[in-house]
Structures are given as structure tokens and as C-alpha cells.
C-alpha positions in Angstrom: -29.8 34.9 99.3 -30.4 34.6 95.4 -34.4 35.5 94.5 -36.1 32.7 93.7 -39.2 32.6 91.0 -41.8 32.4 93.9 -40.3 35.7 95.1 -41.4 37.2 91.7 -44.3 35.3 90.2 -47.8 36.4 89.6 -49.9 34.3 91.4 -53.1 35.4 90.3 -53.1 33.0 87.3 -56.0 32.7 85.0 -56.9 29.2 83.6 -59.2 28.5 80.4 -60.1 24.8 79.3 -58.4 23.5 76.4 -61.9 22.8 75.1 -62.5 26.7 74.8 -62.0 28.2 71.8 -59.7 30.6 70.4 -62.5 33.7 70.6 -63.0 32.6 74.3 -59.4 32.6 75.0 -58.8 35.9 73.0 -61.9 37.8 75.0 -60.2 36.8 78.7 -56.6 38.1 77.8 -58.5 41.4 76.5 -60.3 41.3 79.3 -57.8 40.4 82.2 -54.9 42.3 79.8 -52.8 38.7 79.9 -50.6 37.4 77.4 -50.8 34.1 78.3 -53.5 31.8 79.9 -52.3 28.3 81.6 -54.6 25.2 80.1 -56.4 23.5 83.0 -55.1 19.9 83.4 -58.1 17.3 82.4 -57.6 15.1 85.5 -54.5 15.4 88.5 -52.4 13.6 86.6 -52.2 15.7 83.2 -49.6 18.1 82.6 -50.6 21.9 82.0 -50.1 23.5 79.0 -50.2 26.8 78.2 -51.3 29.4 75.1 -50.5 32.8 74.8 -51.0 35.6 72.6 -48.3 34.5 69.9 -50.0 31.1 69.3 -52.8 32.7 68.7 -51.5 35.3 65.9 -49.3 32.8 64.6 -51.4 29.7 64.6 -54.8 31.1 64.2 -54.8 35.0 62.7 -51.6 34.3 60.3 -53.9 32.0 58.4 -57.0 33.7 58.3 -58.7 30.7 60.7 -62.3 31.4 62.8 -61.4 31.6 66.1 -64.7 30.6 67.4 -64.1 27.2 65.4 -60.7 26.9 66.6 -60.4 25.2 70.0 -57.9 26.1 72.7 -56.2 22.2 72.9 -55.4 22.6 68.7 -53.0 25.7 69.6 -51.6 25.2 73.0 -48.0 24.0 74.1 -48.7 20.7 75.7 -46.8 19.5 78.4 -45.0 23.3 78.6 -42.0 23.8 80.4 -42.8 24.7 83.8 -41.0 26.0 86.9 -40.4 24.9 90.8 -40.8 27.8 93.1 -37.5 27.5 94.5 -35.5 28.0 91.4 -33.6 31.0 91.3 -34.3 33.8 88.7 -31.1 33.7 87.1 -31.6 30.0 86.7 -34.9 31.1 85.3 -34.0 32.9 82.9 -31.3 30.8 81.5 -34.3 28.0 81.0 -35.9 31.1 78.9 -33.0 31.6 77.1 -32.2 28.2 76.7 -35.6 27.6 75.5 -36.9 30.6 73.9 -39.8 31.3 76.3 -40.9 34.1 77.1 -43.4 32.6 80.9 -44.1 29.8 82.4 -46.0 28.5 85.3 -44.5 27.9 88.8 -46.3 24.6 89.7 -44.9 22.3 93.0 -47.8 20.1 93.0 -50.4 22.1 92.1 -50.3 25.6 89.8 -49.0 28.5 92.2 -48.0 31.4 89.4 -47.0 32.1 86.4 -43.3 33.5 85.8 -42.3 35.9 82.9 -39.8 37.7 81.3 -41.4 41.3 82.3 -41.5 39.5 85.9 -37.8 39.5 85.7 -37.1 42.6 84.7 -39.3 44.3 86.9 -38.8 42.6 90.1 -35.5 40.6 90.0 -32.7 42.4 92.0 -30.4 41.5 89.5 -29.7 45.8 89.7 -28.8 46.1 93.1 -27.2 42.6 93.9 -25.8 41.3 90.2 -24.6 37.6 91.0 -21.2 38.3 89.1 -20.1 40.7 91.9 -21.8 38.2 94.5 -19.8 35.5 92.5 -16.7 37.3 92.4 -17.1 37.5 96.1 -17.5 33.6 96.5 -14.6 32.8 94.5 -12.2 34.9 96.1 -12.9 33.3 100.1 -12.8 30.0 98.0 -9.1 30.8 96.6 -8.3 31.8 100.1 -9.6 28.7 101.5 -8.1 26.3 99.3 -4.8 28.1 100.0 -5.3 27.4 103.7 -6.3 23.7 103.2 -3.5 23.2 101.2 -0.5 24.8 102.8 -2.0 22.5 106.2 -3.2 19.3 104.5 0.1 19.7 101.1 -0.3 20.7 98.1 -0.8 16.7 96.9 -3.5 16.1 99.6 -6.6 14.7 98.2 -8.0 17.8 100.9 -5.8 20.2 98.6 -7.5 18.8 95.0 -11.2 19.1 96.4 -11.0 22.4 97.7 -9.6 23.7 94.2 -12.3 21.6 92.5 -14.8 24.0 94.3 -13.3 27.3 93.1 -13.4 25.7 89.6 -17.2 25.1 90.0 -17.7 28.3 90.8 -14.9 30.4 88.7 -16.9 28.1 85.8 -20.2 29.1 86.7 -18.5 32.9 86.1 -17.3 32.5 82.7 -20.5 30.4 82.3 -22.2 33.8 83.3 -19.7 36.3 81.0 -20.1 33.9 78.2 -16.4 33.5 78.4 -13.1 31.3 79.5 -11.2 32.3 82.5 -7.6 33.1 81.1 -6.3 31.3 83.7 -7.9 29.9 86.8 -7.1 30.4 90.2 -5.7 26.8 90.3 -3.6 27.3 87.4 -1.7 30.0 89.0 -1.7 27.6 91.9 0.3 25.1 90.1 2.9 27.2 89.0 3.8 27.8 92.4 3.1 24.2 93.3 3.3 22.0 90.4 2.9 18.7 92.0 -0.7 19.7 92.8 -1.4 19.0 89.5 -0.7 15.3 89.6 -3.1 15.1 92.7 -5.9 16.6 90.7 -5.8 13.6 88.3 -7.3 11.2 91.1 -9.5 8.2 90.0 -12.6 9.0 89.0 
């Protein structure tokens, strides 16, 4: 089973009102030794946002500003990019990556945690259980079981094509994860044993 960000969250999250200001803000992460606070919602249909210790230096300290004039709201990210529970860390951090966040709060209705990078790296299992080798694993019963479906249901079967669709998916989600192409995929090789599987492949769409 692949960790998912509930697994690893901190759910002792600490909330400041966007109409705090920056000094407030700045005495609670000193305080509570946080990086980031999540910004209450006004009503239950607001988003959260969030403000962390990098809009504050950049948005506040970089330009010589009061931080008891500035209010939280002025700084904040606003709706941030937030995080279901059941999302799987590696997912998680691909949103990071893809993003260029460093946390963000698990919310499924209401706020549960917040999720960050350290969280990751402290408590993923990506170390004992990387999902290449789980992966590699996956794809190999797939190859096996497309084989099987193929030399029963033919090699043009539209049985045959799906199964093979499924080992794409996932020898795809591999290269995906090694930032690389497959030199040649398992159906490839397929087809040059059984080159009218090819045709079959090419069903309507």
C-alpha cells in the first residue's frame, strides 16, 4: 500500500487570521517554531490560504516594511494549493515539484494537517519500499498477464490490446518516474513476435 499524505501530516496545525499582522504572525512561528501558518477561512465557504516564513522575508523584510502595519491578508497565498488525505506521497510531491511548494494543508472538508517537504523526507517510506522497485514489480505480472490473455483470447483480440494498454500505463508511469523513455516497451517487443497485434491496437477511439 503506497503512503498517503494523511499517513504523514502534522495535524497539529496553527491558524492566524488574515486580519493579523505580519509581527503577530512572525511572534507565533517563533513561538510554535513553524514555517508556515494556514489563514483561517472568513466564512465555510472561503478557501484557506496560507503564509509562511518566505512571504514574510520576501514581501515584508526585503523592503524594509513595518510588520506591525502590515496585515497577514496583504502577504498570504490566497486560495493555496491544498491536498486530499488520500493522495499518495509520491503524488505529493510531484504537486510540490510541479508547483514549487514547499507545504500545504490536507483539508477534506474541513483543515486536517498541513503536509511538507521535511514531512516527506522524514516519514515517507520511499527508503524501504521505493515505488520504482514496487513498479517494476507491477509491470512485470502485467507483461505476464497480457501474454496469457493473448495467447487465449489472439493476439488481434480487442482482450489482447487492453491488457497491453495496462502495461503501457504503468511502464509510462516508470519512465514518468526515471524522467526517461522506455527504449522499447514490453508491447513493442510483443509485436515483433506478433505483428498483427499492432493493427488491433489502433481500435476506434
Amino acid at each position: 500500500m503506497m503512503m498517503k499524505a494523511q499517513d504523514i501530516m502534522t495535524t497539529d496545525v496553527v491558524t492566524i487570521r488574515g486580519s493579523a499582522t505580519v509581527a503577530d504572525a512572525v511572534d507565533l512561528m517563533n513561538d510554535m517554531g513553524l514555517r508556515a501558518l494556514i489563514v483561517d477561512r472568513r466564512h465555510d465557504q472561503d478557501a484557506y490560504g496560507i503564509v509562511t516564513e518566505t512571504d514574510i522575508v520576501y514581501k515584508v523584510i526585503a523592503y524594509g516594511k513595518d510588520p506591525k502595519k502590515v496585515r497577514v491578508y496583504e502577504i498570504m497565498n490566497k486560495p493555496c494549493i491544498v491536498v486530499n488525505p488520500n493522495l499518495g506521497v509520491e503524488y505529493v510531491a510531484r504537486l510540490f515539484a510541479n508547483t514549487g511548494i514547499r507545504r500545504a494543508p490536507v483539508i477534506k472538508d474541513k483543515l486536517l494537517g498541513i503536509i511538507s517537504i521535511t514531512d516527506i523526507l522524514a516519514k515517507g517510506d520511499f527508503l524501504d519500499k521505493p515505488k520504482s522497485v514496487l513498479l517494476e514489480d507491477e509491470i512485470r505480472k502485467a507483461v505476464e498477464e497480457a501474454r496469457a490473455v493473448c495467447a487465449q483470447k489472439g493476439p488481434t483480440s480487442k482482450e489482447c490490446a487492453a491488457a497491453w494498454d495496462i502495461v503501457e500505463e504503468l511502464q509510462a508511469e516508470a519512465a514518468h518516474q526515471r524522467a526517461e523513455k522506455p527504449s522499447q516497451t514490453a508491447f513493442e517487443e510483443y509485436c515483433e513476435e506478433y505483428p498483427e497485434a499492432l493493427e488491433s491496437r489502433m481500435y476506434d477511439s
